[in-house]
VMD Tcl script that draws the C-alpha trace (Angstrom):
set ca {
  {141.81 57.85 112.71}
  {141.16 55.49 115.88}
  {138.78 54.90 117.51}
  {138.19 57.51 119.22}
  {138.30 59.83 116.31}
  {135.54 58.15 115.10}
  {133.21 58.73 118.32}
  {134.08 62.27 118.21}
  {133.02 62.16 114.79}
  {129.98 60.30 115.01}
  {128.81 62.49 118.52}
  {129.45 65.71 116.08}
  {127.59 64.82 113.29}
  {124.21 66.23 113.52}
  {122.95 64.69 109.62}
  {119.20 63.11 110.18}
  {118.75 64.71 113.33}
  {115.34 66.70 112.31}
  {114.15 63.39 111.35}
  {113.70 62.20 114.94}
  {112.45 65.32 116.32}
  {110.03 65.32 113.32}
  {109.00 61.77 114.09}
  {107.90 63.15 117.38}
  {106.00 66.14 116.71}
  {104.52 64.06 113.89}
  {103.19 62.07 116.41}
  {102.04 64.50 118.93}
  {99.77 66.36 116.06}
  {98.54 62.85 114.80}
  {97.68 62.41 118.83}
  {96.35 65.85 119.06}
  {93.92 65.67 115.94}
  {92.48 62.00 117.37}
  {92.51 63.11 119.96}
  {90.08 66.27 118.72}
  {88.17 64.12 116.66}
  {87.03 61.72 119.42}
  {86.55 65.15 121.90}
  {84.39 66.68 119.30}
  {82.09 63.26 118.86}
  {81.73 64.04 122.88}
  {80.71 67.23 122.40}
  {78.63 66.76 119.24}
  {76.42 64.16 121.54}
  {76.39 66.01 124.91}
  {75.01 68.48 122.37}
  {72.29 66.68 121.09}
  {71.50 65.23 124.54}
  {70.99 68.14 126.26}
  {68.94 69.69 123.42}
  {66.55 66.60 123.82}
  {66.43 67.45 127.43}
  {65.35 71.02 127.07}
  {63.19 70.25 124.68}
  {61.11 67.74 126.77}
  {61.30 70.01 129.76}
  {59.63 72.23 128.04}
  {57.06 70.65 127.09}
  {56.25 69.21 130.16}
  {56.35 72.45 131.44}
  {54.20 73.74 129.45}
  {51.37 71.82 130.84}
  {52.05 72.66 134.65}
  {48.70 75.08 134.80}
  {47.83 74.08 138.18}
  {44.53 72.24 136.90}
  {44.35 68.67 138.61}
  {45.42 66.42 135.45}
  {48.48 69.04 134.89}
  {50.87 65.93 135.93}
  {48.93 63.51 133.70}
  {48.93 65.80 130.35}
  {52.74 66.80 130.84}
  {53.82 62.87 131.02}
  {51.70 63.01 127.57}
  {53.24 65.81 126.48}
  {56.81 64.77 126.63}
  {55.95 61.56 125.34}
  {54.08 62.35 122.31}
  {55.57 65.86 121.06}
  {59.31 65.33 121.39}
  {61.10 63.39 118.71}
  {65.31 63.12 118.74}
  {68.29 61.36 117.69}
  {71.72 60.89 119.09}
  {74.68 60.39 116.42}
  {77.76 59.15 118.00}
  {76.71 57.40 121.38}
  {76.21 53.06 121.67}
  {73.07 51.53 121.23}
  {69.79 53.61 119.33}
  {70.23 56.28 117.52}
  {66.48 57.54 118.39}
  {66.11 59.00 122.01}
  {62.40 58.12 123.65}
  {60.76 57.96 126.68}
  {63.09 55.05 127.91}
  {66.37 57.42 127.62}
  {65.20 60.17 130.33}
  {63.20 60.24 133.57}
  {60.65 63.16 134.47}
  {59.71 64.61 137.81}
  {57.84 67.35 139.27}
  {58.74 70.22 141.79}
  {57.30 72.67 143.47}
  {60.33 74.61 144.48}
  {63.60 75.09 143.27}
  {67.30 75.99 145.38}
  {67.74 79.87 145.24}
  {71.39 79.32 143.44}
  {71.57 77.48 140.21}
  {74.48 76.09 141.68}
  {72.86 73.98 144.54}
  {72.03 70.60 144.21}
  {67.87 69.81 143.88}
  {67.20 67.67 146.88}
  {64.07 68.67 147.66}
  {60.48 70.13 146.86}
  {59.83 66.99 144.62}
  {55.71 66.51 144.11}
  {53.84 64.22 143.01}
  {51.10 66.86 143.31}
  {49.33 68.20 140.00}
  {48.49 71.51 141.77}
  {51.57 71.86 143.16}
  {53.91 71.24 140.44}
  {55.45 74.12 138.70}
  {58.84 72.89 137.74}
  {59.62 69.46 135.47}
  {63.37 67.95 135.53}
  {64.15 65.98 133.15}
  {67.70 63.74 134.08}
  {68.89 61.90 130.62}
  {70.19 58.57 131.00}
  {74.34 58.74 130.51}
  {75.15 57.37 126.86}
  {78.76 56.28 126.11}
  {80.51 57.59 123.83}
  {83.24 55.27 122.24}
  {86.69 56.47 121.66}
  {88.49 55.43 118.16}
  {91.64 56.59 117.58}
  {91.90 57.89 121.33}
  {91.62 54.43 122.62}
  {95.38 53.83 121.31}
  {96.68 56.70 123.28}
  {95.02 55.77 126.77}
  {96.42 51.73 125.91}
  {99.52 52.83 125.26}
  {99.01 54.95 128.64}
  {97.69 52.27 130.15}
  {94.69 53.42 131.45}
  {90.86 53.58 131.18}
  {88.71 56.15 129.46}
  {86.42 57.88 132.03}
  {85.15 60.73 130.61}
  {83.13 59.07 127.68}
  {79.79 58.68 129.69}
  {77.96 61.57 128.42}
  {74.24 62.76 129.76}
  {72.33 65.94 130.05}
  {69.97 67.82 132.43}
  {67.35 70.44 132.75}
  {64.78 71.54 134.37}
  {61.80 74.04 133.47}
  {59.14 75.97 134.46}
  {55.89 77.16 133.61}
  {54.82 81.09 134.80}
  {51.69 83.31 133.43}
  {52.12 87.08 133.48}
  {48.95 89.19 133.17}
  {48.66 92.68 132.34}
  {46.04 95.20 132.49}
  {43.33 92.61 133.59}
  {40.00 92.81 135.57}
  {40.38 91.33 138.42}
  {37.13 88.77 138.48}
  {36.57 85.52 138.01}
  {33.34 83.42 137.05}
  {32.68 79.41 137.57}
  {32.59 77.93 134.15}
  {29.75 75.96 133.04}
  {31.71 72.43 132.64}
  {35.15 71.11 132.65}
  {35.28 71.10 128.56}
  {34.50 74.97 128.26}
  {36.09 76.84 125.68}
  {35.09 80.15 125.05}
  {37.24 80.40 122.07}
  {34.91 77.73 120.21}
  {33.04 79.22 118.01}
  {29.91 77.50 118.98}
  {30.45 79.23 122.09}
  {31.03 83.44 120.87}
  {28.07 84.85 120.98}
  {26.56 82.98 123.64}
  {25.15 85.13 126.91}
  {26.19 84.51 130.73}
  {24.16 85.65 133.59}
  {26.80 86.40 136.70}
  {25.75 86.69 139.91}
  {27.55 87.44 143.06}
  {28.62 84.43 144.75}
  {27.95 84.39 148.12}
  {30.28 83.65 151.15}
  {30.39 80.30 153.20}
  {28.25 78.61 150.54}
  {29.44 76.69 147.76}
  {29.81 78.03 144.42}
  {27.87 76.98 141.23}
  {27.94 78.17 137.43}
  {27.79 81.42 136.80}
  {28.62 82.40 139.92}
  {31.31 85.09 140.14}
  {34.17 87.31 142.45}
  {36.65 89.04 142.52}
  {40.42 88.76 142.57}
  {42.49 90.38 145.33}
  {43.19 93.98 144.21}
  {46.43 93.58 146.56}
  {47.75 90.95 144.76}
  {47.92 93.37 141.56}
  {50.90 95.27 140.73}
  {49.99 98.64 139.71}
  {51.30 100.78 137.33}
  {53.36 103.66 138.56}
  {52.15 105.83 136.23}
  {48.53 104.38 135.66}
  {45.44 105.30 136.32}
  {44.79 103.86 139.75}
  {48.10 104.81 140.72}
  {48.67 106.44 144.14}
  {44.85 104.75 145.48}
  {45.01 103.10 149.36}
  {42.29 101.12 150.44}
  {40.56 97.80 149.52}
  {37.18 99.32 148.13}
  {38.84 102.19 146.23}
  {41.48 100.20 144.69}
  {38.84 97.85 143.56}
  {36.85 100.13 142.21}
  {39.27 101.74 140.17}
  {40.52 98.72 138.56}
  {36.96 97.98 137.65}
  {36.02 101.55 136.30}
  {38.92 103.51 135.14}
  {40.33 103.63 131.44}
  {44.08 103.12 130.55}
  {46.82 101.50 131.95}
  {46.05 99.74 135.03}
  {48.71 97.61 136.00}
  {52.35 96.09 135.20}
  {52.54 92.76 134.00}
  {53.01 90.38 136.94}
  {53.75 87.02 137.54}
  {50.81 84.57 139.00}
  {50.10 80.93 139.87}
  {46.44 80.70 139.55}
  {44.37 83.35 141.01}
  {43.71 84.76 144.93}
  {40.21 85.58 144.81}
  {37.37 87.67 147.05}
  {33.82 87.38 148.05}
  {31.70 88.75 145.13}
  {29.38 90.90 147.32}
  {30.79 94.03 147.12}
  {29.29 97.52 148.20}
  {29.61 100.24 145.24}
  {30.91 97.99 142.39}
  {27.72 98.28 140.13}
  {28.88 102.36 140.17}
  {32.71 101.30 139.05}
  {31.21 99.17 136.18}
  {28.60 101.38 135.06}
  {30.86 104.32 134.34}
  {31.37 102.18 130.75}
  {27.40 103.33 130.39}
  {27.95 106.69 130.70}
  {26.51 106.32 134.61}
  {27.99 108.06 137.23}
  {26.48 107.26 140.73}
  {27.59 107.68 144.39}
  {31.23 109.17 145.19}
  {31.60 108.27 141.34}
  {29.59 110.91 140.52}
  {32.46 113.52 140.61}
  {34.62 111.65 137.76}
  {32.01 111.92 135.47}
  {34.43 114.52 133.47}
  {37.40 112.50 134.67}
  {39.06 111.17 130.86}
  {40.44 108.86 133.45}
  {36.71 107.48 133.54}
  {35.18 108.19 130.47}
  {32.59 105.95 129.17}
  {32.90 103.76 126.31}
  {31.97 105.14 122.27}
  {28.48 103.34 122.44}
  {26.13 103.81 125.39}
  {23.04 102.66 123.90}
  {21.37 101.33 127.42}
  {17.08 101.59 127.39}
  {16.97 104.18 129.97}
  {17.36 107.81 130.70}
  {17.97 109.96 134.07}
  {14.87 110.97 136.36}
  {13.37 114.09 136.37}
  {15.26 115.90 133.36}
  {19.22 116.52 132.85}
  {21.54 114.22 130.54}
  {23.05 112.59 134.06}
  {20.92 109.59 135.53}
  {21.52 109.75 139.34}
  {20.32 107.18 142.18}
  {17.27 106.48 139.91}
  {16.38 105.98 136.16}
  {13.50 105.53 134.08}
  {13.00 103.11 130.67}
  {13.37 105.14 127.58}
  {10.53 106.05 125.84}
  {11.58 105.35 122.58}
  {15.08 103.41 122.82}
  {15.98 99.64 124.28}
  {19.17 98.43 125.12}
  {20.98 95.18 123.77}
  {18.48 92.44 124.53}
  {19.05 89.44 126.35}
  {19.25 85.83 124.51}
  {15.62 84.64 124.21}
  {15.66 81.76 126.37}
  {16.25 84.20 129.88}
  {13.24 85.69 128.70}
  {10.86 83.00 128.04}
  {12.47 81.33 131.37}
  {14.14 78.29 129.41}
  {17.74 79.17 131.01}
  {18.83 80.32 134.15}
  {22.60 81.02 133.57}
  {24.32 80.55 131.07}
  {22.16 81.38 127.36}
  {22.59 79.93 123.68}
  {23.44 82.96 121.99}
  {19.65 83.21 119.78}
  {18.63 86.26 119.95}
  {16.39 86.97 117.44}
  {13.33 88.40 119.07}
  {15.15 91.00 121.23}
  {16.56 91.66 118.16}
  {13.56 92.72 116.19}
  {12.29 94.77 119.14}
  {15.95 96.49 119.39}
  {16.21 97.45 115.51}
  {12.17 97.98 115.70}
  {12.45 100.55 118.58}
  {15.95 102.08 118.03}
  {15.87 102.34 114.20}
  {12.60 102.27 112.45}
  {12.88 98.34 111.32}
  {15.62 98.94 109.42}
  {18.59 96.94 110.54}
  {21.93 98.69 111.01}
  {23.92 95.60 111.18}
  {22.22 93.29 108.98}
  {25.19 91.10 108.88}
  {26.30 90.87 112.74}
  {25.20 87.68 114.31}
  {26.52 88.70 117.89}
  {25.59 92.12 119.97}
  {29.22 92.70 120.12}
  {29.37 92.89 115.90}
  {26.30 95.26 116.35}
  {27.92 97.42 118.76}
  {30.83 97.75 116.68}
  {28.99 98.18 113.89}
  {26.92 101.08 115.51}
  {30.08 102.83 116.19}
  {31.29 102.42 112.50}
  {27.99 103.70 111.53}
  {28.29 107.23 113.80}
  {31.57 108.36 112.03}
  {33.95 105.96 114.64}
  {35.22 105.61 118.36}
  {36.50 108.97 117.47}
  {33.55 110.87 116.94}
  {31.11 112.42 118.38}
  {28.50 112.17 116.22}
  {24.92 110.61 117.07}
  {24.62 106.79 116.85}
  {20.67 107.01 116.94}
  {18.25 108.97 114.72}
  {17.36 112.08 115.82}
  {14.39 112.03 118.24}
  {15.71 109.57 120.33}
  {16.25 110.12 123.90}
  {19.42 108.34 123.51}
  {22.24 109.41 120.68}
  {24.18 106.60 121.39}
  {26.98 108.58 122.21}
  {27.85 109.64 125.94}
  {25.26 112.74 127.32}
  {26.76 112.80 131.02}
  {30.41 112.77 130.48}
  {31.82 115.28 128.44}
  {34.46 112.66 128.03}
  {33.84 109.82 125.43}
  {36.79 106.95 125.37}
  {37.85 106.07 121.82}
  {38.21 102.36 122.51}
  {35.54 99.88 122.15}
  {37.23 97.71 124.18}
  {35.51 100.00 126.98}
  {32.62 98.14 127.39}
  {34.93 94.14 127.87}
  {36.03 92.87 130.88}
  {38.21 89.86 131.52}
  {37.11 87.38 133.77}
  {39.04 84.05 135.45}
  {36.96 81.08 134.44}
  {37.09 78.47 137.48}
  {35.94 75.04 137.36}
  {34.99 75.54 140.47}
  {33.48 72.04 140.33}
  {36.89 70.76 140.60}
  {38.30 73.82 142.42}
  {35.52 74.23 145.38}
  {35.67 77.99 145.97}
  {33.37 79.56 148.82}
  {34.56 82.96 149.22}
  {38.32 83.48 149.50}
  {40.89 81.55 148.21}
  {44.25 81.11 146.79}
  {46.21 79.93 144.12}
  {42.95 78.73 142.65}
  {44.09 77.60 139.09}
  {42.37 79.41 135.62}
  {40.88 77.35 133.09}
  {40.63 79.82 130.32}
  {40.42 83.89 130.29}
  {37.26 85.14 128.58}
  {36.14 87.99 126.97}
  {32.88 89.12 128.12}
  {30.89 92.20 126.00}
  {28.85 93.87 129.10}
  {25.38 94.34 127.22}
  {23.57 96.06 129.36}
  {24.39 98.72 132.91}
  {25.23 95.99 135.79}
  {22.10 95.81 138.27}
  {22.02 94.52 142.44}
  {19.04 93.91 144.58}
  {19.97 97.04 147.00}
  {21.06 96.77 150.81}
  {24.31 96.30 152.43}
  {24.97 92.83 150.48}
  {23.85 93.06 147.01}
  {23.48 90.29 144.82}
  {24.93 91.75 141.74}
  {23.76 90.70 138.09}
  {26.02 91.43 134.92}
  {24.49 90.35 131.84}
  {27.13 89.80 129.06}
  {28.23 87.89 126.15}
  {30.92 85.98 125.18}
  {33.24 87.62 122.41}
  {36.27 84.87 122.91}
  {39.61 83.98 124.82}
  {42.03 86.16 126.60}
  {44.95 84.16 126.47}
  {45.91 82.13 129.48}
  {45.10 78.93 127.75}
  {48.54 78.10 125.91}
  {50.24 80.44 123.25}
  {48.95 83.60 124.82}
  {47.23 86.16 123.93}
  {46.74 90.45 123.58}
  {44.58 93.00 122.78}
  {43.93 96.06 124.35}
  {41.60 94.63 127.30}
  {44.20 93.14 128.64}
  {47.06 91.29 127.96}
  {48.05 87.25 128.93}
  {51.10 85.64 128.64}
  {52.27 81.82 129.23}
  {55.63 81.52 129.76}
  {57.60 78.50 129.64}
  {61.16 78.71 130.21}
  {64.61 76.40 131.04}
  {65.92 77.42 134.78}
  {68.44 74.82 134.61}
}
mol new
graphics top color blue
foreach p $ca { graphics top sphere $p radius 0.5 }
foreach p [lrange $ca 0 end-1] q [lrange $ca 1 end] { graphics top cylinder $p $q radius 0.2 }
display resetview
């Protein structure tokens, strides 16, 4: 064969031919699977990078209450309460303060899409939103690093960082709409030093500064109402207020806020919207007084009866002969506080089981008036029943005499109130956005009083029974319901 044979030959023969093409994929796969591995050490850390994020955004947020050191107590928060690592990225594994910066913002871009460029604050009232911008971390390639040599060129997409940006939003449902100025900055009503403890409110007045125990109201307008609720349907200021403060059920929808819009506290025909809870039905209230809508509460017990015969007490009352109502703390009657009481007491207390029950105590083991009043109820057969709380030959049973109605909760007789430190919040009359230090619980002890006229000082005598949310972790129960909600926008 010559020569050329041979080339044909050799051209034709095919042996050892997969070998080559098996070389290559070989390759490729090799390539593909370092290729993977490297990707996935990317991924792994802009995992754990953006989880850090979120997580300090968070609790930043979660601090934004409006309150003047807001700012301060998030920078702590995100400090001191987030702890992370980072596997695969140069330099320390541990992620701290040093590997993110925090800011504040009191807006946000409608689209998630647009750049944040503005609405930064420095502001502790303002700020609503925290971003939290991770510093990049690189992320070195191994067996990828062959592959972009061999390509000669430079890995770009190893610089790995993370983003996010939160918020902090409290809903409230179902609430009264008033607010009181706290005592002191350091007020907790869920302390239980504090439960038990009696608050005289009075009407703030307008144009003049407010002090402790001063209290208003929060802009009915500003509620959203429940469709299908029990103030549903109402127009007008004064009758919108009124049923918000009086009527039983659902009230409103749950509703977003930033602090609280609030009203003068003198307020023409609110003592007849609170007193309804007492089984008193006064003014244009008079005609709900069978209303279930506005029945009183399942324990009336009050130290006075109506004028001139009848079970209804009109414009005018008289004491009870032989029945007193929840008595005051002892100090407010021997003239040793003005405001805000210390929870003692102990005299009223023998007069109230002397007078309503013959010396013998009904409650022997309630230290607060609210524990007695729920006790009293247990005691009649329940919220339920209709049974007499007092003896017989009282002028009181206990129960409603008025209303043929009787509500079954005794929630019926707690409001929820907007503590302001209105020290550091000035408030003389209206205002907005004013932030909330804490919701309280307040047990109305006795049928709200005012001095008369066109602007009456109003007086509400109640004790504390606890917290209604608004302080944290949130809070419900069926006076009203508070949520804090901190969540990731970004």
């Amino acid at each position: 064969m010559d020569i050329r044979g041979h080339l044909r030959a050799y051209w034709r023969d095919e042996t050892g031919g997969i070998l080559v093409l098996w070389m290559v994929c070989l390759t490729l796969v090799l390539g593909i699977v370092a290729m993977s591995f490297d990707m996935g050490r990317i991924a792994s850390t802009q995992t754990e990078l953006q989880s850090f994020a979120d997580s300090v955004a968070l609790a930043a947020a979660g601090e934004l209450d409006g309150n003047s050191d807001a700012i301060t107590r998030a920078n702590r928060a995100a400090a001191n309460l987030i702890a992370d690592t980072q596997t695969f990225a140069t330099g320390s594994q541990a992620l701290t303060t040093s590997d993110f910066t925090l800011d504040f913002y009191r807006t946000l871009p409608s689209s998630d899409l647009a750049s944040i460029s503005s609405g930064q604050t420095t502001n502790a009232r303002d700020a609503i939103y925290a971003r939290v911008v991770v510093t990049p971390k690189t992320v070195p390639f191994t067996f990828g690093a062959a592959f972009f040599t061999l390509a000669g060129a430079t890995p770009s997409n190893n610089q790995i960082g993370a983003v996010a940006v939160a918020g902090f939003t409290q809903y409230a449902c179902d609430i009264t709409p008033m607010m009181f100025c706290i005592p002191s900055p350091t007020f907790d009503a869920a302390n239980p030093a504090t439960i038990g403890d009696m608050i005289l409110l009075r009407s703030g007045g307008q144009g003049a500064a407010w002090g402790p125990g001063d209290f208003g109201f929060l802009q009915p307008s500003t509620l959203a109402l429940d469709s299908t609720g029990s103030c549903a349907g109402i127009n007008g200021a004064g009758p919108l207020l009124e049923c918000v403060l009086g009527a039983a059920g659902s009230i409103t929808q749950c509703f977003a806020q930033r602090g609280v819009d609030t009203e003068p506290g003198q307020k023409v025909g609110i003592t007849d919207a609170l007193n309804v809870r007492f089984d008193i039905f006064k003014g244009n209230l008079a005609q709900k007084k069978n209303d279930p809508l506005w029945a009183p509460a399942p324990n009336v017990i009050k130290g006075i009866v109506p004028r001139g015969g009848g079970n209804c007490i009109g414009q005018n009352s008289n004491p009870s002969p032989n029945t007193l109502g929840l008595p005051r703390d002892n100090c407010f009657n021997n003239g040793t506080c003005t405001r805000y009481g210390n929870g003692d007491w102990s005299t009223g207390r023998a007069n109230y089981v002397a007078t309503n029950y013959g010396g013998t105590d009904p409650a022997p083991s309630a230290t607060t008036r609210y524990q007695m009043y729920l006790t009293e109820i247990a005691n009649g057969g329940g919220a339920a029943s209709g049974s007499a709380i007092l003896p017989p030959g009282k002028a009181e049973t206990g129960r409603p005499m008025c209303s043929n109605q009787q509500n079954t909760d005794p929630y019926r007789r707690v409001i929820i109130a907007a503590g302001i430190d209105c020290a550091a919040n000035p408030i003389n009359g209206r205002a907005t956005g004013v932030p909330v230090h804490q919701f309280v619980k307040l047990f109305l002890t006795e049928p709200i009083t005012d001095n008369g006229g066109g602007s009456p000082t109003l007086a509400i005598f109640a004790e504390i029974i606890g917290k209604a949310g608004g302080g944290g972790a949130g809070s419900s129960d069926t006076a009203g319901t508070f949520h804090d909600v901190v969540q990731l926008y970004r």
